[in-house]
N, C-alpha and C positions, 0 to 999 in steps of 0.2 A: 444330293441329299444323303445324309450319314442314315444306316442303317442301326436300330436299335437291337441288339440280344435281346431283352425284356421284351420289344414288344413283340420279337420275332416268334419266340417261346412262348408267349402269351397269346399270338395268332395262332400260332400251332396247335395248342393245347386248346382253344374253342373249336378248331376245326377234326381236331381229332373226336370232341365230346361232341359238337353238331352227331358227327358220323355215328357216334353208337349210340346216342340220344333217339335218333332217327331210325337206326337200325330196330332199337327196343321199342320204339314208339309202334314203327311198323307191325313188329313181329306183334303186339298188344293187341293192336287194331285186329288182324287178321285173326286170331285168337278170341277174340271178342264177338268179329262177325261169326266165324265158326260156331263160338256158342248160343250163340241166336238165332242161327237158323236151324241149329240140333233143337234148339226149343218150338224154336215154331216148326217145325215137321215133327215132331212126337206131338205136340198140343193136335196138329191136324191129323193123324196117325187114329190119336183116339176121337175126335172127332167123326173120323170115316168109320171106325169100327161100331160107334154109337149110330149113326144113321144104317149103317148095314145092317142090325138088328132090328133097327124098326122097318126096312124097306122088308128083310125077308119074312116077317109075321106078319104082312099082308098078300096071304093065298088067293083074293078076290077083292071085285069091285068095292065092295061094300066098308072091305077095311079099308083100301087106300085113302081114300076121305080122310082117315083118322090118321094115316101117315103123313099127306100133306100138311095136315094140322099139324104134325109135330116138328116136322120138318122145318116149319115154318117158326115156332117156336125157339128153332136152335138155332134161327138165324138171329142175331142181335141187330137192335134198330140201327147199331150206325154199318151195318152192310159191310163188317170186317168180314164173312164168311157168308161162301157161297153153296149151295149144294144146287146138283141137276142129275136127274135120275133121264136116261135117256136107254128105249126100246123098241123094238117093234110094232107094239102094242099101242095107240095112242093114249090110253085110257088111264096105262101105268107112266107116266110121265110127269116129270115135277118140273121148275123151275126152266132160266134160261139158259145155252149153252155158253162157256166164257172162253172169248172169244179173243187172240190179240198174237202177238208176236213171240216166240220162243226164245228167251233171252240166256238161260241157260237151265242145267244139269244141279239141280239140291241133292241128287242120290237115294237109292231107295224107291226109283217110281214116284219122282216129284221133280217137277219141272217149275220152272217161271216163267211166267208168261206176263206181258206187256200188255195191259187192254188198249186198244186206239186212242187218243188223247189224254192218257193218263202217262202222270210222272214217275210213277212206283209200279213194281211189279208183284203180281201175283203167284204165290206158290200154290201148287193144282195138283194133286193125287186121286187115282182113279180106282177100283175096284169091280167086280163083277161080281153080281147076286145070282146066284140060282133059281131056276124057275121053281115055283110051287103053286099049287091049284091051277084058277086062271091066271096067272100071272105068267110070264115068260120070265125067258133071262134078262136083266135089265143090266144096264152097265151106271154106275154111282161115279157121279164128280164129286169131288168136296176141293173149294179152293180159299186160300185166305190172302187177305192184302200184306202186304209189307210195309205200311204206311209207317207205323211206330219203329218196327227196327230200324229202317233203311234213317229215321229220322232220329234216333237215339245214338247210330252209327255216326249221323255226320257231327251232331253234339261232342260225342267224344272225339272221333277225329282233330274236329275245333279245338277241344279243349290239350287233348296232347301237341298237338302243333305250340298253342300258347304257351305248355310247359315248357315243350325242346326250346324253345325259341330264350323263355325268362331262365330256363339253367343253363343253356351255351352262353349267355349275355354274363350271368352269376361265375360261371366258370371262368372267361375271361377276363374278368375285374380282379375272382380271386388269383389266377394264376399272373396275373400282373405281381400283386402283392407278393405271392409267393418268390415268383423270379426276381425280382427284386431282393429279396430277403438272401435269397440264393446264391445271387452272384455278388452279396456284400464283400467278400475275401478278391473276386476281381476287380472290384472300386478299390479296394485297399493297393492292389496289388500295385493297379495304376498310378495314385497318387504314390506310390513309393517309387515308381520309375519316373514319374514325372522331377522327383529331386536329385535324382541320377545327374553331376555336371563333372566337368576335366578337374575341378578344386575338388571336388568329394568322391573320386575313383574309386575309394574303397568299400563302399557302401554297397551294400547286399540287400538284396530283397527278403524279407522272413519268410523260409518255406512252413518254418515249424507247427505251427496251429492250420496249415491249407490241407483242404482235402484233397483226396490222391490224386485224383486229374490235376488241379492245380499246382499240386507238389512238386508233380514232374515238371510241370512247365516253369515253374520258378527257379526247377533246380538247374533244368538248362538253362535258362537267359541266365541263372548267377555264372555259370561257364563261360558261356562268352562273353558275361563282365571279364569273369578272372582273365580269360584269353584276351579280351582286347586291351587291359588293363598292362599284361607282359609285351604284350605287341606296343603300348601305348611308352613306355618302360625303354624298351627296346629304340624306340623312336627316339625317346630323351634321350639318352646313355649316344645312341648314334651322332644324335646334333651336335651334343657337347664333343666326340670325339673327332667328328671332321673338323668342327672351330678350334678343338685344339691342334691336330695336326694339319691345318692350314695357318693357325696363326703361329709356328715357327717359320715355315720358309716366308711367310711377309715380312714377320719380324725383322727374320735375316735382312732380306732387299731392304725394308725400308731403311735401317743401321747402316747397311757399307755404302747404300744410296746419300745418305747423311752425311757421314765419315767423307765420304767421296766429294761431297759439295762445300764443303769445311775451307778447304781451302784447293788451292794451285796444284794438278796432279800432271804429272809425266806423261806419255800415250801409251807406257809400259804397265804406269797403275793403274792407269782407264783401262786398259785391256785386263788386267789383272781380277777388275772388280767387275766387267760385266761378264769375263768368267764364270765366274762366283755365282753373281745373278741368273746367268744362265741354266748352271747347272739346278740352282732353285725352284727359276719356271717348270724346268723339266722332272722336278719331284712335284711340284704343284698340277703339271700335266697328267703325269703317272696318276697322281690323286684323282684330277677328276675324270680322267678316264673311269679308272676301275669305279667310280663311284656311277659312274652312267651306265656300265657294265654291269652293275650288281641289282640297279634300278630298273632293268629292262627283264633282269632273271625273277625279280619280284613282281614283274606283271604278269607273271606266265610266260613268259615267252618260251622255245623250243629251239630247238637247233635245229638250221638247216643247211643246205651245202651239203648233205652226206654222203659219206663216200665208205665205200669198202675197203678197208684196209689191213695188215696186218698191226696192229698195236704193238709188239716188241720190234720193228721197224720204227715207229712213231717215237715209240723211248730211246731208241737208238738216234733217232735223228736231235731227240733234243738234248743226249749227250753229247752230241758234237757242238751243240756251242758253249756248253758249262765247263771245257777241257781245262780252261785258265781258270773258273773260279776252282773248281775241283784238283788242281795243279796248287794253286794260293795254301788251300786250306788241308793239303797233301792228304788225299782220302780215291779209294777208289770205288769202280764201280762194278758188282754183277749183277745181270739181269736173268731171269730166269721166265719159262711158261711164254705163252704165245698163245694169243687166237686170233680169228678177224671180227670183225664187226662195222657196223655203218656210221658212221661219227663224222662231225666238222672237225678236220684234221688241225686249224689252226686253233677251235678249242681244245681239246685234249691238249695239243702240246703247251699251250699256255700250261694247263694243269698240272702235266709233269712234269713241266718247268719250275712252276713255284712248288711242289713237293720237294722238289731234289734240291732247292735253294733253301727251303727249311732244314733240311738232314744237313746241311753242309754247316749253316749254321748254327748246330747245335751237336755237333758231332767234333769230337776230339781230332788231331792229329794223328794219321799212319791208321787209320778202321776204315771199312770195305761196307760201302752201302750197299744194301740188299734190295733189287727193284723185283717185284715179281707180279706176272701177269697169268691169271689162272678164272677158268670159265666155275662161274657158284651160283647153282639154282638160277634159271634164268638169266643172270647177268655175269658181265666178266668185270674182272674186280682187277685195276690195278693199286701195287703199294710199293711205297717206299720205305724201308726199313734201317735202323740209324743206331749205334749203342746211347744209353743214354739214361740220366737217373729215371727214375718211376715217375709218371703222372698221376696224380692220385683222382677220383673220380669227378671232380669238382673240375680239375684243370680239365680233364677228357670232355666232360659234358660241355663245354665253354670253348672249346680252342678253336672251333671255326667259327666264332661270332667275328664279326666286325670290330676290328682294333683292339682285339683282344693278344695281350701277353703276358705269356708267363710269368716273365720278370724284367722288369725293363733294364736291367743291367746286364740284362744276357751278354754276352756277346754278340756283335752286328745289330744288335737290336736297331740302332740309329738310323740304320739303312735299309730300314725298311719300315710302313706306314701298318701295319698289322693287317692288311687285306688280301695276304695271300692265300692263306688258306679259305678266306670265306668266299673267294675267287673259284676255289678247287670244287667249294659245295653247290656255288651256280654254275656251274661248266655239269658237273653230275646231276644234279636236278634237272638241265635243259636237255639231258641224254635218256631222261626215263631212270637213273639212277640216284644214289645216297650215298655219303660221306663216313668212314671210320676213321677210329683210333684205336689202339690196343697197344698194352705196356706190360708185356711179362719177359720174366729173367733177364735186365739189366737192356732189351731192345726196345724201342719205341720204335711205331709202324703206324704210317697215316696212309692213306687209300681213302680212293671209291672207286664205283662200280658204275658201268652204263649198262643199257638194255642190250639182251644176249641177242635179240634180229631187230630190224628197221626194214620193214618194204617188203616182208616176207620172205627176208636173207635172215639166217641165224650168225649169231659168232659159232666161231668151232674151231678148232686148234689147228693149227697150220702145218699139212704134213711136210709142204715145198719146206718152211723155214724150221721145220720140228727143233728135234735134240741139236741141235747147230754148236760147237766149239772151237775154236780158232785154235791151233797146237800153240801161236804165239802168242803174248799178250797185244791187244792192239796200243799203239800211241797216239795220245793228243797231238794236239796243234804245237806242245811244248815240251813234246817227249814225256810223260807221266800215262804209265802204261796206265788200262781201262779196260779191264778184263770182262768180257762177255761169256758167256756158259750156259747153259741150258738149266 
């Protein structure tokens, strides 16, 4: 069952005013008996002091006759007051003694007292006369019933209950209305999200007229519209660009596969054309590899395998197999800085494999790539560094997107499917690091960084491999020296 706001806020708010309804109800009540029994202990008060005058002007037999009389007088016929004059003397003696259970403390020398089968209790205050003539000391009762307050008391009582009870009822009718009225801007809000579809992306919620609570929370969900909207962007822009760089090598096969079935071929041009085809599969393999590669970096995934290594080792090692393309495209290479760190060694080296395969491709003839590995705030940052015109901000923000290039005329552009760099940024994401670019004075420098420890080993500079320089230059596979340096 769906839980209602309105009615939750509408429950709330009865049961908050039950509570101080209840609260003030009570404190009333209590206030009220206070006041009535401050009245009926001063009514009895001067009651006692009215009989004390008439019990001490009778000095002898002869007057008290004439105080019984009065005494008698000041009782009214419905028996709400009592008086009992009790002494030693039998002669000076009035009324009956009252008689019952001590219910509590009135204050002031007045007690309550319970008569035996009565439902109300009496208030009872005593005093002491002095003797005069014959008379001795006598001690004075004066008591009065409760019957009215105690029953005025439960009247009210009744009657505040009734109230709490029809204003919490009133209270939550009205705060019904009210919360309602209140969360009109959240009904809006909703039916505005409700027409949120993939055909109308760009549709926003209006913060502008919501109140500030609401403000805010319009203003984030329009974020993660705009966010899922570029993510959503990014998805399109992606699809279209693997269907296009899958529909040339099909292209290809399906044409020489066609051309090939044409007519009567040799076993030199059969051989010839599944060549061809081959080499096809094998850009179509590259493709979906790295596309299941980039797909796994996009679930979170982490690297593992890690190992301690030195990382100017690891660049070293993957200058030994670019000797030929670096030999082709006559360019050399120094490496600079060293530290270790904990890394899947066959990631990184992809990494700086496809780094150094971009510098080569966009680097001139007869220039000295520059690789350098140096530990920066927590992490150690490798980069590959190339001569090269300016990237302007727009190209820097974009170059490790997915099939993203410069210019597709570049040079070598052909030969390659544009996911190498974005290759570079899931290899440094799966390391706890992040991807640069930087283009000043006529160099362009692409890097990243991994995490400076893993497993509570830091990176930290390598003293065995430190300042390291060979006096000679080293040679490739093809004689094309490869200069190493610190």
């Amino acid at each position: 069952m769906k839980r209602s706001i309105s009615l939750r806020l509408s429950a709330m708010f009865a049961a908050v005013s039950l509570i101080v309804f209840t609260l003030t109800g009570t404190g009333l009540f209590l206030l009220m008996q206070r006041q009535l029994i401050n009245e009926l202990r001063e009514t009895l008060d001067t009651r006692a002091r009215i009989a004390s005058l008439i019990v001490s002007h009778a000095p002898d037999e002869k007057k008290w006759a004439s105080v019984q009389e009065k005494l008698r007088d000041l009782s009214p016929a419905d028996s709400r007051m009592h008086y009992y004059v009790e002494g030693p003397d039998p002669r000076f003696r009035f009324g009956t003694p009252i008689v019952g259970t001590i219910t509590g403390d009135a204050g002031n020398n007045h007690q309550l007292v319970r008569p035996p089968g009565c439902t109300y209790d009496i208030i009872v205050t005593s005093m002491t006369v002095p003797a005069s003539g014959d008379r001795p000391e006598v001690k004075l009762v004066v008591g009065s019933d409760c019957v009215r307050t105690e029953s005025m008391l439960r009247r009210f009582g009744i009657a505040l209950g009734v109230l709490i009870a029809l204003s919490t009822i009133a209270v939550a009718l009205l705060s019904r209305a009210v919360t309602r009225f209140g969360l009109a801007p959240l009904t809006r809000l909703s039916r505005e999200a409700a027409q949120l579809s993939p055909s109308n992306r760009r549709q926003r919620l209006h913060s502008g007229e919501l109140p500030e609570e609401l403000h805010e929370l319009a203003t984030s969900f329009n974020g993660a519209l705009e966010r899922l909207d570029k993510a959503y962007e990014r998805l399109e822009s992606f699809n279209a660009d693997v269907a296009h760089e899958l529909r040339t090598p099909v292209s290809i096969l399906i044409g020489q596969t066609q051309v090939a079935l044409t007519r009567d071929r040799s076993v030199e041009q059969l051989q010839q054309t599944m060549q061809s085809n081959l080499e096809e599969f094998e850009r179509l393999r590259v493709i979906v590899n790295d596309m299941l590669f980039l797909s796994r970096s996009d679930r979170g995934e982490r690297a593992t395998e890690l190992t301690e290594v030195s990382l100017r080792g690891e660049v070293e090692r993957m200058l030994e197999f670019l000797d030929m393309p670096l030999e082709e495209a006559q360019l050399s290479v120094q490496v600079q800085g060293d530290a270790r760190a904990w890394v899947n060694t066959s990631l990184i080296g992809r990494a700086v494999s496809n780094l150094f395969v971009n510098a080569i491709q966009h680097s001139p003839p007869g220039t000295v790539l520059q690789a350098t590995i140096a530990p920066q705030d927590g992490h150690v940052e490798i980069a590959v560094s190339n001569p090269g015109e300016p990237l302007d901000p727009f190209v820097r923000e974009h170059i490790f997107d997915r099939f993203y290039r410069i210019q597709e005329a570049r040079s070598n552009s052909h030969e390659n499917h544009g996911l190498g760099l974005s290759i570079v940024k899931a290899v440094a994401e799966m390391h706890g690091g992040t991807v640069f670019v930087r283009s000043a004075n006529g160099i362009n420098t692409f890097g990243f960084s991994v995490a400076a420890q893993d497993g509570g080993t830091a990176a930290r500079p390598n003293p065995a491999t430190g300042p390291v320089e060979s006096n000679a230059p080293r040679q490739g596979r093809a004689g094309v020296p490869l200069h190493v340096s610190s």
